[in-house]
C-alpha distance (Angstrom), angle and dihedral (degrees) to the residues before:
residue distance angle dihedral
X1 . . .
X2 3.90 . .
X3 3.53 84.1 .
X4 3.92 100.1 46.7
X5 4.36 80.8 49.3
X6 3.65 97.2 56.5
X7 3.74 98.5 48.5
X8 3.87 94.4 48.8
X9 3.96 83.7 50.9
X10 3.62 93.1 46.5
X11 4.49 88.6 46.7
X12 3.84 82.1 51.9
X13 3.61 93.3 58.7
X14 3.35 95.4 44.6
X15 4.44 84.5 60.2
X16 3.16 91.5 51.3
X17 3.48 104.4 43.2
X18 3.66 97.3 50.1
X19 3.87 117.8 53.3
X20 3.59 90.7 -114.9
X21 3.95 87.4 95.2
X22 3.68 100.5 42.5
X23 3.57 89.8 49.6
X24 3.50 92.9 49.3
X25 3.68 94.9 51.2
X26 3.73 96.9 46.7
X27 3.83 92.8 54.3
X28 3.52 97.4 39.8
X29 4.58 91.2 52.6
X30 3.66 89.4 31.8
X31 4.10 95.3 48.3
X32 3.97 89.9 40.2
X33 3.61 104.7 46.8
X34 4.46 97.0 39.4
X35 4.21 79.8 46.3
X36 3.61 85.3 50.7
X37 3.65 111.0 42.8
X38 4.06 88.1 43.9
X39 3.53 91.1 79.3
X40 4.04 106.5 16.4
X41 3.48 97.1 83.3
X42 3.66 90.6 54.3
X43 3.61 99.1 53.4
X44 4.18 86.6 60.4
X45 3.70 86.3 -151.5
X46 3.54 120.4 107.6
X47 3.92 106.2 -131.7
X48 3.99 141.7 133.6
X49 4.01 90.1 -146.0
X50 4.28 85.9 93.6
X51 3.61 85.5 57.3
X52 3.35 103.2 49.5
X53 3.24 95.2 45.4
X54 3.97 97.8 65.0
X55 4.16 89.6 39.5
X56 4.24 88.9 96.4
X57 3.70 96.0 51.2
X58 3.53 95.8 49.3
X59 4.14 88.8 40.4
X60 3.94 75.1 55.5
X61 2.71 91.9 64.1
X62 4.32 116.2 30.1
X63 4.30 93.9 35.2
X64 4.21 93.9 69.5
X65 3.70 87.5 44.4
X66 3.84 83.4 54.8
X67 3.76 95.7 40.8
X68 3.89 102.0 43.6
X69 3.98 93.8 86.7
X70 3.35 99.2 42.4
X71 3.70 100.2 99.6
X72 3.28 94.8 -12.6
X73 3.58 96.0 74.2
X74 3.78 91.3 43.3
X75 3.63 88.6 56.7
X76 3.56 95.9 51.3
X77 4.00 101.4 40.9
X78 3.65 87.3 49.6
X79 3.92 86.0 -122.3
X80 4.21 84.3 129.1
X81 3.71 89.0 81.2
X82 3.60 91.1 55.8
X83 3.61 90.4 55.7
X84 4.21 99.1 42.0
X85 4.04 82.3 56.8
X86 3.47 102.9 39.2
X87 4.38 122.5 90.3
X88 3.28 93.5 -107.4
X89 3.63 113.0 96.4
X90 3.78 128.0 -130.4
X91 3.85 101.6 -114.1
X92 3.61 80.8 53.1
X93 3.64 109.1 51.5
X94 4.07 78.4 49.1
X95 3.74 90.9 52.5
X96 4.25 89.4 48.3
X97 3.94 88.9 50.7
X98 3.52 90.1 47.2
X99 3.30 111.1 49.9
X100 4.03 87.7 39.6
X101 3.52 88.7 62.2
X102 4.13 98.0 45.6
X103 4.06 77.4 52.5
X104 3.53 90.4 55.0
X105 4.24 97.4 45.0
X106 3.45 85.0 50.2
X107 3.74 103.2 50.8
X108 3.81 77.1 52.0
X109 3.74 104.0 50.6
X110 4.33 84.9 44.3
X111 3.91 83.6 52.9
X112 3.94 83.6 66.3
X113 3.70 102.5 51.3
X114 3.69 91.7 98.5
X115 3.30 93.8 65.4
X116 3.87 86.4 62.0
X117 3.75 94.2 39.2
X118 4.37 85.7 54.4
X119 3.88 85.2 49.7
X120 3.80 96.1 47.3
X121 4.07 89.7 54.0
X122 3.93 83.4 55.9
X123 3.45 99.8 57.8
X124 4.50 150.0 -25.2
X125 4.26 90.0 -54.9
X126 3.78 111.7 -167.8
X127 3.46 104.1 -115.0
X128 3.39 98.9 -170.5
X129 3.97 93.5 57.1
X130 3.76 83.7 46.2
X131 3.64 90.0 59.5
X132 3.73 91.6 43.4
X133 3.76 96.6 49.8
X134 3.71 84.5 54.4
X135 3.86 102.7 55.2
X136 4.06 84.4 41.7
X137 3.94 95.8 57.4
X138 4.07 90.9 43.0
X139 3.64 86.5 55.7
X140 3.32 104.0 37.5
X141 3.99 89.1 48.5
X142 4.20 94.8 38.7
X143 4.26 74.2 59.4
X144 3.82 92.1 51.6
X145 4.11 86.9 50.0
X146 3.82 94.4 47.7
X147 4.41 87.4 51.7
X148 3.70 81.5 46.0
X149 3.95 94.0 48.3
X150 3.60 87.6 53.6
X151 3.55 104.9 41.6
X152 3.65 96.4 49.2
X153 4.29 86.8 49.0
X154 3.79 80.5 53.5
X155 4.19 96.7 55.3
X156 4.00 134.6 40.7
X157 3.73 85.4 -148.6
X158 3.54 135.4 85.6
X159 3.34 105.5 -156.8
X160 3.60 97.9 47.0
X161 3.55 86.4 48.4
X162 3.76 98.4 55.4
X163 4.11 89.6 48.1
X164 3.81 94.4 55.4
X165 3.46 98.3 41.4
X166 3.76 91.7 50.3
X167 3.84 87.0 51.2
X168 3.31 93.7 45.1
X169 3.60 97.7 48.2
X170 3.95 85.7 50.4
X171 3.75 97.5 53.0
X172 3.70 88.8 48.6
X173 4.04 88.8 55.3
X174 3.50 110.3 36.5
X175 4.60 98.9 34.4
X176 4.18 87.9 80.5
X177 3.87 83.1 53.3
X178 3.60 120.1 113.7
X179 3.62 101.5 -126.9
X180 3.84 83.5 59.0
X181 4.26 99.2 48.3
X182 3.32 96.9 37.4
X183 3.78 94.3 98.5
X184 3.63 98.5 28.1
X185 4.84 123.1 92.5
X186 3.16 110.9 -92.7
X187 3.52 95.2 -111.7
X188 4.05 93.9 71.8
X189 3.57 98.5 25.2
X190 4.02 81.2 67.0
X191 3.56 86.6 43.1
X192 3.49 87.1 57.8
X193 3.91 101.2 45.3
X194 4.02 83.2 52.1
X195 4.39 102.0 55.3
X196 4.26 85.5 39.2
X197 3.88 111.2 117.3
X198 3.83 76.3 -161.7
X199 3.83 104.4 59.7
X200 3.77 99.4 49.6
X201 4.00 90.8 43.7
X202 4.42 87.1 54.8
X203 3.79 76.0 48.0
X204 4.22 96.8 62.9
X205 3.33 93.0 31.8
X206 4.17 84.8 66.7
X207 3.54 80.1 63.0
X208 4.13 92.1 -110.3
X209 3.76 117.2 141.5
X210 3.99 91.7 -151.6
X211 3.65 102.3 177.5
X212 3.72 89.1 -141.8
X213 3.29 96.9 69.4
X214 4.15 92.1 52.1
X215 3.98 85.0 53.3
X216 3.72 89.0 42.5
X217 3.59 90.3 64.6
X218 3.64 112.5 33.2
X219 3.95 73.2 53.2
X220 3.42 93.8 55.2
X221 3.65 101.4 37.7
X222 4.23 91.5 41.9
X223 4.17 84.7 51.3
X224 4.16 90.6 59.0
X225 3.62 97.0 38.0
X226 3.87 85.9 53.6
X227 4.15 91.0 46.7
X228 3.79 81.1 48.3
X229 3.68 95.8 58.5
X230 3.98 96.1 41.1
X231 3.96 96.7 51.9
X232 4.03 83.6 53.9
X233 3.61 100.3 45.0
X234 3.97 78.8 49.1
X235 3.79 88.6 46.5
X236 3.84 82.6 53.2
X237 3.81 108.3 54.3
């Protein structure tokens, strides 16, 4: 665990000594809140739910950007090698990444709680779908991350990295949509509804704690982090 710690601090140095996380954080609050605020004051009704609704387009967006160097980078420095010979273990070194990027979404998502504190001086906000947005957008984006993981293990380069993991990350959002089922049998338009990042995000956003869609996720997010750790020990041999 000490081991698994000290990476994920030493990846969270790395942000924030590089651009790469200043950028991301000043296009991610700047795109969310002007998004926001567009429309807010036209809905007269002072509620988060406008917010959290435009979070997984922008995530779309801003998590492959994140992602793309991950492994990618490794691969092409020729830093992997490093890591396949070093003591720490690969499950690990994918658990330090991990969790150092979690860290990171979160910092970000906490960097927006102003804008609900600014909206809950304006009017009775619903705390409780507040809190529930949050906890649906870290999940939802900790998913994103764990595609992204993957992909970029998947790839040597960035850019093709960042491209299919912001397709993939669509697909996964938008294929429970109805717009997509709507011509599909039951049987695997449900099927559908159930792998979609997007259908069990509209579902916190109601404000439900379904504990489905918790075990949906750490499902989803455990299944990618394990793909992850197979295509390097492949990578390795």
């Amino acid at each position: 665990m000490k081991k698994i710690w000290a990476l994920a601090k030493k990846e969270l140095r790395i942000y924030f000594n590089s651009p790469i996380a200043y950028i991301f954080l000043v296009a991610f609050l700047g795109l969310s809140s002007w998004i926001f605020f567009r429309t807010f004051f036209l809905a007269g009704q002072a509620q988060m739910r406008g917010f959290f609704e435009i979070l997984p387009w922008i995530f779309l967006l801003l998590i492959p950007s994140l992602t793309m160097r991950i492994w990618s980078e490794e691969f092409r420095s020729g830093t992997i090698e490093t890591l396949f010979t070093s003591s720490i273990s690969i499950p690990a070194a994918v658990a330090g990444k991990i969790l150092a990027s979690f860290l990171f979404l979160i910092i970000c998502l906490l960097l927006t709680f102003p804008l609900a504190i600014s909206v809950g001086t304006l009017g009775n906000l619903d705390w409780g779908a507040v809190a529930a947005g949050y906890f649906g957008a870290f999940f939802l984006g900790a998913s994103f991350i764990a595609l992204g993981f993957f992909i970029s293990a998947a790839t040597k380069n960035q850019i093709v990295a960042f491209i299919l993991s912001a397709f993939s990350c669509f697909l996964f959002l938008i294929i429970g949509s109805q717009f997509v089922i709507f011509s599909l049998p039951n049987f695997l338009g449900n099927f559908c509804r159930f792998i979609s990042l997007g259908t069990h995000f509209d579902s916190m956003l109601r404000g439900v704690f379904d504990t489905r869609d918790l075990i949906f996720y750490f499902s989803f997010i455990s299944l990618f982090l394990f793909l992850n750790i197979e295509i390097l020990q492949i990578k390795k041999k």
